[in-house]
Phi, psi and omega in degrees: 000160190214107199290105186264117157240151163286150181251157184216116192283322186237026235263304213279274189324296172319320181285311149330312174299300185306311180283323144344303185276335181265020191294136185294153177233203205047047144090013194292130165291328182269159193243144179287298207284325175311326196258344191236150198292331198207113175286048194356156155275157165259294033226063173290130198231139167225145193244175174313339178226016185200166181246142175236140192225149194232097169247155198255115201219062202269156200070336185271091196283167224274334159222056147245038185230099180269117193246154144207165173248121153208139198066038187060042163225090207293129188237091167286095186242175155156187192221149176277114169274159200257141150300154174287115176230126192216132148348307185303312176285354176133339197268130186274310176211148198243092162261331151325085170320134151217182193118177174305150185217157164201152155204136225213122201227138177278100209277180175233167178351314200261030183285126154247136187282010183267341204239020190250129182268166139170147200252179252165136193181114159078001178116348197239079186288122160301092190237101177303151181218106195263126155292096136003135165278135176316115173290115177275143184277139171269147195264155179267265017271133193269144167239197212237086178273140203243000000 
């Protein structure tokens, strides 16, 4: 039997790119992609009162999905279940990830972690991050002691 692969000459580069871009940002030191079988994409935005995060989570139902917060590090984790994949069964080529996913991003400062949702819709989990109100600085007063 004969096994049809595309050749993709720059296949290793492209893949390179790919673990790059999904590299955690807002300074987080640890990286996602060493521990988990697959890395959801992201889409991070930010508005004037809030961080909106887009992760692409297609097949993963909504509780089989674990958001969490700690120590000012939002952790998306859950796992995509695999169809029974076999030759026997029909299949020629396998390109879909599944298995466990985690990715994990170091919010900043002006985060408040009290307040953070997220929904789920079309494969595409939603995550609000509501901004701290700016702490204004107080003013002091000097008196005079006599």
């Amino acid at each position: 039997m004969t096994t049809i692969t595309r050749f993709e000459p720059w296949g290793w580069l492209n893949q390179f790119q790919k673990e790059l871009d999904r590299a955690p940002i807002w300074g987080s030191s640890e990286g996602s992609m060493a521990t988990a079988a697959w890395a959801p994409a992201v889409d991070i935005k930010e508005e004037s009162d809030k961080y909106v995060i887009h992760a692409d989570l297609p097949g993963v139902k909504p509780e089989e999905t674990d958001v969490s917060m700690e120590d000012g590090v939002l952790t998306i984790k859950g796992e995509k279940k695999s169809e029974e994949i076999s030759e026997d069964k029909g299949y020629k080529r396998v390109e879909r990830t599944y298995g466990s996913f985690h990715r994990r991003f170091s919010l900043p400062d002006t985060a408040n972690a009290d307040a953070i949702t997220a929904k789920s819709k079309d494969g595409v989990l939603e995550i609000v991050i509501p901004k701290r109100e700016a702490v204004q600085p107080k003013k002091i007063s000097v008196t005079t002691v006599e």
